[in-house]
Structures are given as C-alpha cells and as structure tokens.
N, C-alpha and C positions, 0 to 999 in steps of 0.2 A: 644758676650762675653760669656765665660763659668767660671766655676769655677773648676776644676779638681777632683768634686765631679762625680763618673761613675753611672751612674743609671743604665744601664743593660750592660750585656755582651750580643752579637750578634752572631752571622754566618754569612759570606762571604756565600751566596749560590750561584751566579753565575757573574761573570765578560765579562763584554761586551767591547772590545775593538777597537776603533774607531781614528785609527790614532797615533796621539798623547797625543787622551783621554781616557777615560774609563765612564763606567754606571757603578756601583754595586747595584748587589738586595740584600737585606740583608735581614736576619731573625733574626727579634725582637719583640718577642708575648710581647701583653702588651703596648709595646712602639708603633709602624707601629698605629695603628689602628687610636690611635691621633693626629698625625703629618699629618699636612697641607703642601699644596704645596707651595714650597718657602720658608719652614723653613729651619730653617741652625738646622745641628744635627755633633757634631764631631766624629770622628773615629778614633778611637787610635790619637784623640789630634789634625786630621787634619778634619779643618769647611769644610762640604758639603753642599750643598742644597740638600733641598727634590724634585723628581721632581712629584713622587706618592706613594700614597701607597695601596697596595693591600691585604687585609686579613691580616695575620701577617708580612707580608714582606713590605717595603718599596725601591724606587730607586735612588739612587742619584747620581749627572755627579760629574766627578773628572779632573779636567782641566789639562794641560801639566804642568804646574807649580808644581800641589799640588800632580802629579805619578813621578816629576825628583827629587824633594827635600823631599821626605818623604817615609814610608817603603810601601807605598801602590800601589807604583809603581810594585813590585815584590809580592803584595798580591796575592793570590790564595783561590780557591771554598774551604769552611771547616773551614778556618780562626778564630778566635776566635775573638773579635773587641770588641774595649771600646767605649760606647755610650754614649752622653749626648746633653741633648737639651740645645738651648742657654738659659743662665739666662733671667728672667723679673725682671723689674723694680721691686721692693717688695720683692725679694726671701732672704733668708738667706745665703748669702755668707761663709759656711763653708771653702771653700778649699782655694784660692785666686782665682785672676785675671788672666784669661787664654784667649790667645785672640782665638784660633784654628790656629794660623797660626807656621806652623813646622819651628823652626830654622834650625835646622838640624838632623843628624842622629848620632847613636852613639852604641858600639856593648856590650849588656850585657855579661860582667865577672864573674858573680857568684852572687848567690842567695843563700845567709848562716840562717841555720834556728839561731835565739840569743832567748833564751826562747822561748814563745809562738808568738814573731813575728817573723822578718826577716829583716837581713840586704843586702840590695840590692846595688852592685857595676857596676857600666857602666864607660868604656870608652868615653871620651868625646873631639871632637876638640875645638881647643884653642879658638875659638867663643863662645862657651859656658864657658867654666871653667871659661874666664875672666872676666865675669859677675856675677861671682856665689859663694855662699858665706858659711861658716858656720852657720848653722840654717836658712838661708834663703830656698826659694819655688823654685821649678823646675815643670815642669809638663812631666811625661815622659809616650807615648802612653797614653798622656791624662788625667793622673793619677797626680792631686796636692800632694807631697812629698815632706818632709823636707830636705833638704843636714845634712848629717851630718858632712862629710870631705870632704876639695875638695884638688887634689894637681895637679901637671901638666898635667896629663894625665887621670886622671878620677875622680868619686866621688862616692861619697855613701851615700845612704836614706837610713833611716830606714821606716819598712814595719810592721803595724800592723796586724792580725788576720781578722781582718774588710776589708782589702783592697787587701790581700792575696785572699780571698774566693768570693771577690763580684768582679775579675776583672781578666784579660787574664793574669795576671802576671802569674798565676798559671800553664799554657803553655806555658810560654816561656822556653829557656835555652839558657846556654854558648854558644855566639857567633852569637845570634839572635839579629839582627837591631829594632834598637825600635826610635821613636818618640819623641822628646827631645824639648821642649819650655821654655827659658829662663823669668825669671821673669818681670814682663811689667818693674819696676821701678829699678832695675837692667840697665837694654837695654836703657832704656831715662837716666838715669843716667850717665852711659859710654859714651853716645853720644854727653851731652852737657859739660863732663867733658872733652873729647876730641876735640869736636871744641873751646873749651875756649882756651885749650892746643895748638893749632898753631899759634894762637894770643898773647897768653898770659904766665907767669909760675903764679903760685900760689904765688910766691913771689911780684906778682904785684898788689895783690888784697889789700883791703884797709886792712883787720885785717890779712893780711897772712895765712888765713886757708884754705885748701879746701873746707868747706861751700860754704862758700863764691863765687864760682864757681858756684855755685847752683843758 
C-alpha cells in the first residue's frame, strides 16, 4: 500500500527484456542504498518488487500483467520515474490510499500554468471517469491528486508548486501516456453498488436511498 506521496524522482537506466517480462535497473541515490530485497517500491504508480540493490541503483522484475496495462511497457533507458516505498504501519498518511496497482492508462491533454501551480487535464476511459468524482483522489504516474472536474471524456487536477518540482510531471507533455489509479473506495463502492443493482433497484431497499445499498 502507498500513499501517492513521491519521494524521489528516478532514471530508467537500463531495461532488460525477457519475454513477456522485463528487469529494470533504476537510478535512485539516496533511495537504492535502503531498500531490501522483496520490498515493493512503485514506479509511476505501478508496485514492483525489489530484487537488489547495488550502489545507487536498484533492480526490480515487471511481470507481463504490470508492462500490458501500464506505461512501463513502452518505458525506455533515461526515463524519468515516480518512486515510493510502500507505507508502514505508523506512517502519516498524507496523500490517500494507493494500492500500486494501474487501472489503466490515459493520454495527458495539457498542463496550464494557474498562478504558481498548475492545472493538469488527462484523457481518461470510462473505467475510470465513472468512479471519479469532483474533489475526490486519483493517483496518476503515482502522484495522489485532487479531481477537480471530471466529464465524459476526461478530468482535471490541480497541481501545486510542491508536486510540480518534486515529480516526472515536469517532463511530461501533450499526448504522453501516464498511469492512472482510481480511488480504492471509489472502485468498492461502484462494485457493490453494482452487484446490488442486478438484484435489486434502490427502490427496494428499506428507506429507499442509495445508502442503503451500502
């Protein structure tokens, strides 16, 4: 579990491909030196494992699943990567609930400066938009962000100074694939309002609300 808090930006420095998997070695001073083998560490939002680490670099496998449904399938050496170790028990939950696991993908529209932050617009499929809400959490390339409008076809975060400067956004542009994870209680929410929903209408529940569905 993470929280879409980024602690470093990384480098892609070389991609090993094996099939229908991949290694990546990455370079992260500071970070590599403490990560243990078998820790989960996310990259741009999608949970790896460690499998070592060497000097500032670290290696971690990327399974056929986590290179078909996420941007890191078409990553390349130089890359810019969002990193974060999984939360511990005790930590301060700044950002929210992020599990590392990619919903899907979705293609950045435009990155507007609004005062000293940024307003950040992404394309998104209907998988996501339908769970996703005004002022509610999104994590995108890993990054916990607020929605601030969502409408059929895409949405938009605002991006403070802070998140701008400590994260790969600042290398992305128009028409770049990013990493898109829907909010955990969003997606459980949708899911048991929808199996109620083939049983039931909401007019059948005792006090007539949607709650109630819950």
């Amino acid at each position: 579990m993470f929280t879409g808090l980024i602690e470093q930006v990384g480098r892609l420095e070389r991609v090993e491909p094996m099939g229908r998997t991949a290694r990546f070695w990455i370079l992260a001073p500071g970070m590599a030196p403490e990560l243990a083998q078998g820790e989960s560490v996310a990259m741009d939002g999608a949970c790896l494992t460690v499998e070592r680490a060497a000097g500032d670099s670290f290696l971690a496998f990327a399974s056929e699943e986590t290179l078909s449904r996420t941007t890191l399938g078409e990553a390349r050496p130089g890359r810019e990567v969002n990193l974060e170790r999984a939360l511990r028990f005790g930590d301060r939950l700044g950002g929210h609930l992020v599990a590392g696991h990619v919903d899907a993908t979705g293609a950045l529209v435009s990155l507007e400066g609004r005062g000293e932050g940024y307003l950040l617009r992404v394309q998104a499929p209907r998988e996501i938009l339908d769970v996703s809400v005004s002022k509610g959490s999104i994590a995108v390339d890993g990054i916990s962000l607020t929605l601030v409008e969502v409408s059929d076809v895409d949405f938009t975060a605002a991006i403070i100074p802070q998140t701008y400067q400590n994260t790969s956004l600042r290398a992305r542009r128009p028409g770049d694939r990013v990493n898109l994870e829907s909010d955990l209680m969003g997606k459980y929410v949708a899911k048991v309002l929808g199996a109620r929903g083939n049983s039931e209408s909401p007019r059948e529940t005792r006090s007539g609300t949607v709650f109630d569905l819950l």
